[in-house]
C-alpha positions as CSV (number, residue, x, y, z in Angstrom):
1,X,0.0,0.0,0.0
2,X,3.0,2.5,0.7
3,X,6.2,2.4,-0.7
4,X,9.6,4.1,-1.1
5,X,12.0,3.7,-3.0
6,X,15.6,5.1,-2.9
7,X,14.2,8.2,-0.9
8,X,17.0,10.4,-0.2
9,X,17.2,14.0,1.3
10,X,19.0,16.7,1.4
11,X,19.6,20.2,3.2
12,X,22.0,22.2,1.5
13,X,25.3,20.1,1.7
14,X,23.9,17.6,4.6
15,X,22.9,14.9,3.7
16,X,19.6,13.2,6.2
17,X,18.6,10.3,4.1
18,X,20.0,8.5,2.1
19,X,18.2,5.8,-0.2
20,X,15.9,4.5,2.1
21,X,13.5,1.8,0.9
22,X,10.4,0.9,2.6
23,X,7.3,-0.9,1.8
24,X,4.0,-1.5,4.0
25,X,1.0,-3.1,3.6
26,X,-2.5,-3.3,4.5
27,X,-3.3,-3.2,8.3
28,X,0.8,-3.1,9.6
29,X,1.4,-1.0,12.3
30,X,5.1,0.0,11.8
31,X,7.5,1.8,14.1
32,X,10.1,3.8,13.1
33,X,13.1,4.6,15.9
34,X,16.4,6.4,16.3
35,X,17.8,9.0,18.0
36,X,16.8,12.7,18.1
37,X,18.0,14.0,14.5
38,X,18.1,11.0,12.8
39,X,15.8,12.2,10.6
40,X,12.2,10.3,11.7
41,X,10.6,13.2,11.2
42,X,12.3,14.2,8.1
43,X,10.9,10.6,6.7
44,X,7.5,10.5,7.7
45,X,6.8,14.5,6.5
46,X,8.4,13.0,3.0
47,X,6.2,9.7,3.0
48,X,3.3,12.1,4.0
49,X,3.6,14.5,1.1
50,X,4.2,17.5,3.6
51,X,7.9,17.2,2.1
52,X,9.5,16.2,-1.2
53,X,12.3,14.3,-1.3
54,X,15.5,15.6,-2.7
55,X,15.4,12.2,-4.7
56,X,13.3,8.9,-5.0
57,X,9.8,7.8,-5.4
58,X,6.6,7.5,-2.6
59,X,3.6,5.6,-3.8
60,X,0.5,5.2,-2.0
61,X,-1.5,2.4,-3.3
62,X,-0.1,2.9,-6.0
63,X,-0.9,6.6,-6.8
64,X,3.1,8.4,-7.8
65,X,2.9,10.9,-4.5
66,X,5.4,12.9,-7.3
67,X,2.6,13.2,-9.9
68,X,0.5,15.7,-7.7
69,X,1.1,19.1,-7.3
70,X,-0.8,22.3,-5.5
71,X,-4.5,21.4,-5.4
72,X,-4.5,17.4,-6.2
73,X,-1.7,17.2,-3.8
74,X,-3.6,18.8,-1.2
75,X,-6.8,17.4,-2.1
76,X,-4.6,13.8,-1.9
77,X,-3.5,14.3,1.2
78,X,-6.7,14.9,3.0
79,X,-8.6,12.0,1.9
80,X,-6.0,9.4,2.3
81,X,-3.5,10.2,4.9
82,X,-4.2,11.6,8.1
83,X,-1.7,12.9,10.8
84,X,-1.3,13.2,14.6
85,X,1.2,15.0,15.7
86,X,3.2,15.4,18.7
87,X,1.1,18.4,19.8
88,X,-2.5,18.3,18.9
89,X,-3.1,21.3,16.8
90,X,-6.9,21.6,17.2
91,X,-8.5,25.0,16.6
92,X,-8.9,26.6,19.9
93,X,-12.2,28.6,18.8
94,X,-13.9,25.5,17.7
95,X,-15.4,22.3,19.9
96,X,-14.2,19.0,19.7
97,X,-16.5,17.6,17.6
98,X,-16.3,20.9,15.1
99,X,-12.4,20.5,14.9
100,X,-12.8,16.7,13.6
101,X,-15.6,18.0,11.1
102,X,-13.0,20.2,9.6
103,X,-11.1,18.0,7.1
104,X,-14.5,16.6,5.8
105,X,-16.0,19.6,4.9
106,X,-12.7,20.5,2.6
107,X,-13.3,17.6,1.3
108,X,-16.9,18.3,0.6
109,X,-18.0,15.4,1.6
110,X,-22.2,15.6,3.1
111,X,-22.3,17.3,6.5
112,X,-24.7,15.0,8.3
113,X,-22.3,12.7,7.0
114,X,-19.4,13.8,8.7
115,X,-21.0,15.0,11.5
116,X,-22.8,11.2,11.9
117,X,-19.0,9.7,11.7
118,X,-17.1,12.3,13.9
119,X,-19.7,11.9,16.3
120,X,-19.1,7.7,16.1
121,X,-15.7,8.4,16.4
122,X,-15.2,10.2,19.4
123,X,-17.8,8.1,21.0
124,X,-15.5,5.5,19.9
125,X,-12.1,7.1,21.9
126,X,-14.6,8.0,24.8
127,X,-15.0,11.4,24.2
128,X,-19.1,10.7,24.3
129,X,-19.7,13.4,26.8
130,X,-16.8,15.6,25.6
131,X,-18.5,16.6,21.9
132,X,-19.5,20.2,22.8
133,X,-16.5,21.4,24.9
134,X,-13.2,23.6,23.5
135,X,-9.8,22.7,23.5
136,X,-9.1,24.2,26.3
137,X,-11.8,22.3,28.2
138,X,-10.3,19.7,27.8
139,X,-7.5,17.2,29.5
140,X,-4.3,16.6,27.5
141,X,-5.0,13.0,26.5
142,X,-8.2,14.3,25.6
143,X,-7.2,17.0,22.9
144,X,-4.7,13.7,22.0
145,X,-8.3,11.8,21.4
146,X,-9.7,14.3,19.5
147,X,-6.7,14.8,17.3
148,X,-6.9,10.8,16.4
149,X,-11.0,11.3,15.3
150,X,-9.8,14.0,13.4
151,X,-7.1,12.0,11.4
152,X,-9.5,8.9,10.7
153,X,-12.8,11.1,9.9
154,X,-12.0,10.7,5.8
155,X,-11.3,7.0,6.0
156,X,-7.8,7.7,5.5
157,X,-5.8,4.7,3.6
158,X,-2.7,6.0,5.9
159,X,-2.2,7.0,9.7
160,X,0.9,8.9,10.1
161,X,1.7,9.5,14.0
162,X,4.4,11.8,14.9
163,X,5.6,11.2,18.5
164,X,1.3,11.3,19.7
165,X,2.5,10.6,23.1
166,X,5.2,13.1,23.1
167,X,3.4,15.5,25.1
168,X,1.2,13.4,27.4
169,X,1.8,11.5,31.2
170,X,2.6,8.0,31.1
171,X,-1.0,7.0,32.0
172,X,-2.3,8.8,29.2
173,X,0.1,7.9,26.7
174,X,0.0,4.4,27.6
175,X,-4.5,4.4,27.0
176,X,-3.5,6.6,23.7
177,X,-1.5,3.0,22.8
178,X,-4.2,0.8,23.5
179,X,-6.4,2.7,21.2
180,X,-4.2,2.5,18.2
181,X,-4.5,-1.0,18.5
182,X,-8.0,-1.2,19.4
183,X,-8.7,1.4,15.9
184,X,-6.4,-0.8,13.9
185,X,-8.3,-4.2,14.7
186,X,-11.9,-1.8,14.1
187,X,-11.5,-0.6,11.1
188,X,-8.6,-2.2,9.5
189,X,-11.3,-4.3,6.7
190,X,-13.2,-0.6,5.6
191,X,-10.1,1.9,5.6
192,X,-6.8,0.1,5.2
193,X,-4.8,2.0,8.4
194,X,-1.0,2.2,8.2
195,X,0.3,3.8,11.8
196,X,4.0,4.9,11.7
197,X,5.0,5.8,14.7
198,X,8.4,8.0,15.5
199,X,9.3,7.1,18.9
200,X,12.2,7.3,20.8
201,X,11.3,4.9,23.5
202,X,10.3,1.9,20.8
203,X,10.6,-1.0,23.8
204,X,7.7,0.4,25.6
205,X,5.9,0.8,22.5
206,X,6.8,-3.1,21.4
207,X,5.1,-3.4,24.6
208,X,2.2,-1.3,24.4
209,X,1.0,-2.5,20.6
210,X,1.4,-6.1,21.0
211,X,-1.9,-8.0,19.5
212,X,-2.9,-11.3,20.1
């Protein structure tokens, strides 16, 4: 479903990658380690179209990522990746269940529709009583929560996570991890997830995401 071929990166004279290959498939949930500046997030920005790579080829199935510029890249993006970042980014004037709306009604998909699915998906991540209240009503795993509903609420064929735990106590990073597993088993047959994860502490996380 994602692959990446000879990917290699550049900043000015400095190299960051160099030829890295990499190929996923339906339903994986893939970590990808090293130390700070390795260039994790250099990879997964390049993989998620938010970066071009200096050379190499990205394909998502089986769509040339370097085909697509401006608008189709964009429009790309949103209905078949979605992100969660290390810090949740959600729009401080809107509620939680407005700020997973968002990216469907760019892609002009129905509004009852979106609405019906954002509401299932934060009922989903336990947000049920949570749909009306701001960011700033809300806890820190929380936001986290509402950040993942808001990365799945165009059936995404990709999950791209960047550190989602950075940011959040052990107890909530550790129930944030049990819900990428419990989302991947859900809805792995209707939206083909991919999580890559850019961790730094990857034992815990081989802990965390084991599946029976």
């Amino acid at each position: 479903m994602l692959t990446a071929r000879n990917v290699t990166k550049n900043y000015s004279n400095l190299p960051v990658l160099k030829g890295v290959d990499i190929s996923v498939s339906k339903g994986e949930i893939v970590a990808i380690v090293g130390s700070s500046g390795a260039g994790k997030s250099t990879l997964l920005h390049i993989l998620g179209t938010l970066d071009a790579p200096t050379m190499g080829q990205i394909e998502i199935n089986g769509v040339a990522t370097s085909t697509l510029y401006g608008k189709k890249l964009a429009d790309f993006r949103n209905r078949h990746i979605g992100f969660i970042f290390q810090f949740h980014h959600l729009l401080p004037e809107f509620s939680a269940l407005e700020n997973v709306c968002i990216p469907g009604f760019i892609a002009g998909t129905k509004k009852s529709a979106v609405r019906e699915r954002a509401i299932f998906l934060l009922e989903v991540l336990g947000l049920r009583e949570r749909l009306e209240h701001r960011p700033k009503e809300l806890s820190g795993g929380e936001q986290q929560r509402v950040a993942v509903a808001r990365a799945l609420i165009n059936n995404p064929d990709v999950i791209m996570a960047d550190e989602p735990t950075g940011n959040l106590d052990s107890h909530n990073a550790r129930e944030l991890n049990q819900l990428f597993v419990i989302l991947q088993v859900l809805f792995v047959d209707d939206i083909l997830l991919l999580f890559v994860f850019l961790v730094h502490h990857h034992l815990l996380y081989e802990q965390e995401l084991m599946v029976e």
